[in-house]
C-alpha positions in Angstrom: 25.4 -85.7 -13.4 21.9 -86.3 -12.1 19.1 -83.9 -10.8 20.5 -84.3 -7.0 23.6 -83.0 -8.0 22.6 -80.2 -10.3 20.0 -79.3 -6.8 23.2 -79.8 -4.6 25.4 -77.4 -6.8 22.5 -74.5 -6.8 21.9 -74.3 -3.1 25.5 -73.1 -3.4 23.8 -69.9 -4.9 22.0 -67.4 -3.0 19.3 -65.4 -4.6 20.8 -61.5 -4.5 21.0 -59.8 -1.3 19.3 -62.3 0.6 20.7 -64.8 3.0 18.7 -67.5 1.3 19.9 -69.9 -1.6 17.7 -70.6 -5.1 16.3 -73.9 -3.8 15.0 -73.1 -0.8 13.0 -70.0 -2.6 11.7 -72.9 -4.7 12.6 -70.8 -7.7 13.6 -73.9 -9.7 11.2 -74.6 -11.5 12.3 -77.3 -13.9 15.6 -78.9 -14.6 16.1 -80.7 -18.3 19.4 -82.6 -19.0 21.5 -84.6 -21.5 24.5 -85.6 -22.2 26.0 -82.0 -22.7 23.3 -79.7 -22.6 21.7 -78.4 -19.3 18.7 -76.7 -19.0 17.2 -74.7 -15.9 14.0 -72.6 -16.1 13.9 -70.0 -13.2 10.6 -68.6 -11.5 12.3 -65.0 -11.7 10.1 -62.4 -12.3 12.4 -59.4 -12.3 14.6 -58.9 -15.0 17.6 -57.9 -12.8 17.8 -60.9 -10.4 16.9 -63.1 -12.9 20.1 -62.0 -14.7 22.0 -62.0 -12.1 20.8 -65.4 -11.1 21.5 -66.5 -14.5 25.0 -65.6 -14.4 25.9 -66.9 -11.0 24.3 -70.5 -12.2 26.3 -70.1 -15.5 29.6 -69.4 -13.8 28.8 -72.3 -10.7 30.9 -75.5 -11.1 28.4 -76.9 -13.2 30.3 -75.8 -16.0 32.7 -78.3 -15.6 30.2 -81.1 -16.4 28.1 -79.5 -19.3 29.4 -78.1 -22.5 26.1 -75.8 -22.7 24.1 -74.3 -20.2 20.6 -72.4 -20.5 19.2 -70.4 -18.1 15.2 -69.4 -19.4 12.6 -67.6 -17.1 9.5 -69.5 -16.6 6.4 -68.6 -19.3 4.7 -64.9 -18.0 1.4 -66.7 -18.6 2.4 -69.4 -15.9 3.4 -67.2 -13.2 2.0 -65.2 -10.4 0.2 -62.2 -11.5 1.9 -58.9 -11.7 -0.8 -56.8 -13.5 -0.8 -53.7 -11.9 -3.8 -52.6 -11.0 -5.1 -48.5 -11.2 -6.2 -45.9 -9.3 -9.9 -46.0 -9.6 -10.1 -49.6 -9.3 -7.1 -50.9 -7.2 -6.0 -54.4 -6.5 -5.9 -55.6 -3.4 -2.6 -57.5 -3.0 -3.2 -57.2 1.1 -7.1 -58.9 1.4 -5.8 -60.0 4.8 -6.0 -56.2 6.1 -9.1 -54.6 7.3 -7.9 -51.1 6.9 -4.9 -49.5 5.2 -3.2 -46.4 6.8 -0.5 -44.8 4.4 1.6 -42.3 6.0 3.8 -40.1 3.7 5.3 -36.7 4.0 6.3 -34.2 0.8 9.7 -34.1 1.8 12.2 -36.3 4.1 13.2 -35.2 7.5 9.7 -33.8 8.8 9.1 -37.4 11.5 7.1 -39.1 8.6 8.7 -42.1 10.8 8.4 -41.4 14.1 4.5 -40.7 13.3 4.2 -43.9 11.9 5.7 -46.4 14.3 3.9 -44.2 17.0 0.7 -44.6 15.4 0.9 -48.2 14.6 1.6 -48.9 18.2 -1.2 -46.9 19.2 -3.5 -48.8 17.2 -2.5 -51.7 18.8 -2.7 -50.4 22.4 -6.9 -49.9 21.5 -6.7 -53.9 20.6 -6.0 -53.7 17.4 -3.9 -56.4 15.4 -1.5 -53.9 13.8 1.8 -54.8 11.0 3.8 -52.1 9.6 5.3 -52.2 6.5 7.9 -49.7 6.1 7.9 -48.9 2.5 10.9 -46.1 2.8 13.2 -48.3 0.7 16.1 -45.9 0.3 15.6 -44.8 4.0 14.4 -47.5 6.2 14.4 -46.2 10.0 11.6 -48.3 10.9 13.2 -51.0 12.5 15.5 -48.9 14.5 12.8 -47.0 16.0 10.9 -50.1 16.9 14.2 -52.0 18.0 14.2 -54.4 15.9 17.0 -53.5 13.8 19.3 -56.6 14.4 17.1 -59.3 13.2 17.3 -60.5 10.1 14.4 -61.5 7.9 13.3 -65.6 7.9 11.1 -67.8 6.5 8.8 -70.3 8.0 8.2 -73.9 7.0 5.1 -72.7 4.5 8.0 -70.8 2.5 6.6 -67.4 4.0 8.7 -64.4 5.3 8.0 -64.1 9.4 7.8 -60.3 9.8 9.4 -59.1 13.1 7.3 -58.3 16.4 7.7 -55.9 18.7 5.5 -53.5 21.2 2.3 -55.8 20.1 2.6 -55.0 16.3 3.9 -57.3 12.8 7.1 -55.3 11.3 8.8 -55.7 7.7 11.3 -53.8 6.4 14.0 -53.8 3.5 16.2 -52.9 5.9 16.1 -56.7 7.6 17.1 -58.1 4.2 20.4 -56.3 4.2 23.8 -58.0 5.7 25.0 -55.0 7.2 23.0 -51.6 8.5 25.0 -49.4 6.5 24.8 -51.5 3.6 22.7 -48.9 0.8 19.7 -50.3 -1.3 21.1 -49.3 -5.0 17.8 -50.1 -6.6 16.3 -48.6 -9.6 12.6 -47.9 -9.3 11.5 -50.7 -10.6 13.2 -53.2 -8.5 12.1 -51.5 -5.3 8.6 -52.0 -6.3 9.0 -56.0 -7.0 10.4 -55.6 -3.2 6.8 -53.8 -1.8 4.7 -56.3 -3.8 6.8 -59.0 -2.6 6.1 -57.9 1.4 2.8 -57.3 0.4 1.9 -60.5 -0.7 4.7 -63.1 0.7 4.6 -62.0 4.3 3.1 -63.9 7.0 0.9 -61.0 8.3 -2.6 -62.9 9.3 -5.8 -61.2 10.1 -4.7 -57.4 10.6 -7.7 -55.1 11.6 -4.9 -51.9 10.3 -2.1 -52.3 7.9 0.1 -49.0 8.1 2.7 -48.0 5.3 5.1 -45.8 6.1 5.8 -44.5 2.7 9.0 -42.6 1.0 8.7 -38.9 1.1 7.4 -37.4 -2.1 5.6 -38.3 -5.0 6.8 -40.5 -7.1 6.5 -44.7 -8.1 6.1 -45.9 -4.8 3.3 -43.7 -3.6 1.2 -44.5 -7.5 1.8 -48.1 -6.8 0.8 -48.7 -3.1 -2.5 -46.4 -4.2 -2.8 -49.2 -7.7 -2.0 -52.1 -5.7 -4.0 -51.2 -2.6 -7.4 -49.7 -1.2 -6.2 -47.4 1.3 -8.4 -46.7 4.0 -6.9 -43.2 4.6 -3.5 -41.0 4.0 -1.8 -38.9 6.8 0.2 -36.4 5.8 3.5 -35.3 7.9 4.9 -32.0 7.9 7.0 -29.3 9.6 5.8 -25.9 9.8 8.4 -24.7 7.7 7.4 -23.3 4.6 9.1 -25.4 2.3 8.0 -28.4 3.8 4.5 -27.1 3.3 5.4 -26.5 -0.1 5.6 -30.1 -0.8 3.1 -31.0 1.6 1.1 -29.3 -0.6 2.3 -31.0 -3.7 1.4 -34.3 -2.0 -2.1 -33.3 -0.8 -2.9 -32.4 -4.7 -1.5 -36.2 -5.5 -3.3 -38.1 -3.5 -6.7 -35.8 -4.6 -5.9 -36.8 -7.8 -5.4 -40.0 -7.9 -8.6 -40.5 -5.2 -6.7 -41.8 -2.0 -9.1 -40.6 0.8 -7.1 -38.3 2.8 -7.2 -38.4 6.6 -5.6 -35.2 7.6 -2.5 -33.4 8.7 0.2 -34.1 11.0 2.6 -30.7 12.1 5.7 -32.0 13.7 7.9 -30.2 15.3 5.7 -27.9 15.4 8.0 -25.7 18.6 10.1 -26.2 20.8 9.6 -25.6 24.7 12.7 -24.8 26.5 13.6 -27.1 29.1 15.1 -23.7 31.9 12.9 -21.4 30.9 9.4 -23.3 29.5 9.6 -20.4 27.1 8.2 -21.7 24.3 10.1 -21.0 20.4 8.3 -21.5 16.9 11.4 -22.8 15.5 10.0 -23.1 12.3 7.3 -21.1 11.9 3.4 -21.2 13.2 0.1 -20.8 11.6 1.3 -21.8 8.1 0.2 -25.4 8.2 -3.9 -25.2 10.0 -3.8 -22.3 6.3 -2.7 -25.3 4.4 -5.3 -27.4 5.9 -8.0 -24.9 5.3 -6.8 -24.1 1.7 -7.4 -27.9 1.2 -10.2 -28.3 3.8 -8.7 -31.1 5.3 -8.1 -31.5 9.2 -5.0 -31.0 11.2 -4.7 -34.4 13.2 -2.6 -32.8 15.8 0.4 -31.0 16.2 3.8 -32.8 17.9 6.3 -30.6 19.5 10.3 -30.8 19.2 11.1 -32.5 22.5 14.6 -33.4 22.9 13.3 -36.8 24.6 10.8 -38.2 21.8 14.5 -38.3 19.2 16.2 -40.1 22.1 13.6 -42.7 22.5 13.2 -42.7 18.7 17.3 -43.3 18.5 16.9 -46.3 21.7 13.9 -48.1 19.6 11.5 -47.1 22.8 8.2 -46.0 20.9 7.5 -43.1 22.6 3.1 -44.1 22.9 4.5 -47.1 24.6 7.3 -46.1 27.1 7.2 -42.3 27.1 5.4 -40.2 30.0 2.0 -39.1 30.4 2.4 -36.0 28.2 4.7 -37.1 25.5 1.9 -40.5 24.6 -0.7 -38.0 24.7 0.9 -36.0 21.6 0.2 -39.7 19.5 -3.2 -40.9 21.3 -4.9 -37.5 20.3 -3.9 -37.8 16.4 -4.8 -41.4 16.8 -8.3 -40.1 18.6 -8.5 -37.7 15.6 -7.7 -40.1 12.7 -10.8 -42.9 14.0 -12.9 -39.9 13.3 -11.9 -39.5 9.4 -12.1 -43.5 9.4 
């Protein structure tokens, strides 16, 4: 059994959850034989695919020809950096980025989303080169609402992931490395980060004048990482009226305060609801609370997005409303995108 056939066995193996085997990651590093003893070092940084890696090599059909197999993870001091950085004085694992645009929300369900893939296209309708990295790794709705969502992620021939393109801007998503739509991302935290860093960094992105992260809701590891790992330019903050959205829009404000992140202002969505007979207009969830939030905080309400029926259809079709919608519905996304160059 020579090197060829050890290589020939492990493209057999596909790294976990994606559609790509170990030797075409180049994540062999070195292969050491004799007579009964085999020896493979992996470049696996995380300690759960390298496991799992580990086992699947250990239970492949090279068994049959080696009385011993080793599976080691290549030397820490020999690998890519993964030193986080910190808040005051970030890394910047996405130099090729002019500015970075994080959008987040306190809680899910408030169009955190919708805001961001509206935004981003907005940007590039001004002549902008725009990507989007949508960092919601538990909820990716990104590439649905940029219709996208049946492509699968690919590599070109410099061993770099090609991030999907549609509406003039650079997309990436966990949800293009899954096999199925409805398959669910059972990830500690941990693990999801390795994911961000990788899309960060192993992304074929270019020159990008605005970088936009559409973050998870809340406050947690992804939101203290992307502000360790990243100088962001400015934070917009999504929110319903409602008052327990405000709650945690509130809770999020005070975060990113904390930890320094510049904040760009406000976003109220759904802010009422104009009925389509009448034109008598409802406050569904409440008015007034969030410009109090805003002044309690003195940061700016960017604009304020009504609940129109046909903004969640186009959202559900993958038509970006600031591309294909009418006059009235791109002007909701063009003023908050007017409004953020201001704070920039």
């Amino acid at each position: 059994m020579n090197e060829i056939k050890i290589r020939a066995i492990l493209e057999q193996i596909n790294y976990p959850r994606l559609n790509k085997n170990i030797v075409e990651l180049k994540l062999i590093d070195t292969i050491n034989i004799n007579s009964t003893h085999l020896e493979i070092i992996l470049s696996i940084h995380d300690e759960q695919m390298f496991e799992q890696t580990s086992q699947a090599i250990e239970n492949s059909s090279l068994k049959d020809f080696f009385e011993t197999i080793e599976v080691k993870k290549k030397q820490a001091n020999e690998r890519k950096s993964m030193n986080y950085g910190n808040t005051e004085k970030p890394n910047n694992r996405a130099q090729y980025a002019k500015k970075i645009i994080a959008v987040t929300s306190g809680k899910g369900g408030v169009g955190k989303s919708t805001v961001s893939a509206n935004l981003a296209v907005c940007l590039a309708q001004e002549g902008y080169k725009v990507g989007l990295l949508d960092a919601d790794v538990y909820g990716p709705n990104i590439p649905r609402m940029l219709g996208v969502e049946k492509e699968k992620m690919q590599w070109n021939e410099n061993n770099k992931i090609i991030p999907s393109e549609n509406f003039g801007i650079k997309i990436m998503s966990v949800a293009l490395t899954t096999p199925k739509e409805d398959t669910p991302l059972v990830w500690r935290s941990s693990v999801a980060i390795s994911a961000l860093i990788q899309f960060l960094e192993d992304v074929e992105w270019g020159e990008l004048d605005f970088l936009v992260i559409d973050m998870p809701p809340g406050t947690g590891d992804v939101q203290l990482t992307m502000a360790q790992e990243l100088p962001i330019s400015a934070a917009v903050l999504v929110t319903t009226p409602q008052q327990v959205a405000l709650d945690d829009i509130s809770r999020a404000i005070m975060m990113f305060k904390d930890i320094g992140v510049p904040i760009a202002g406000v976003v109220e969505n759904m802010s009422y609801f104009i009925a389509p007979d009448t034109k008598k207009r409802y406050d569904i969830f409440g008015s007034g609370a969030t410009q109090g939030v805003c002044e309690k905080y003195n940061i700016p309400l960017l604009g304020q997005i009504p609940l129109e029926m046909e903004i969640r259809q186009m959202c559900d079709e993958g038509k970006v409303v600031a591309a294909l919608g009418n006059i009235a519905l791109k002007a909701y996304y063009k003023d908050i995108t007017a409004n953020l160059f201001k704070r920039l």
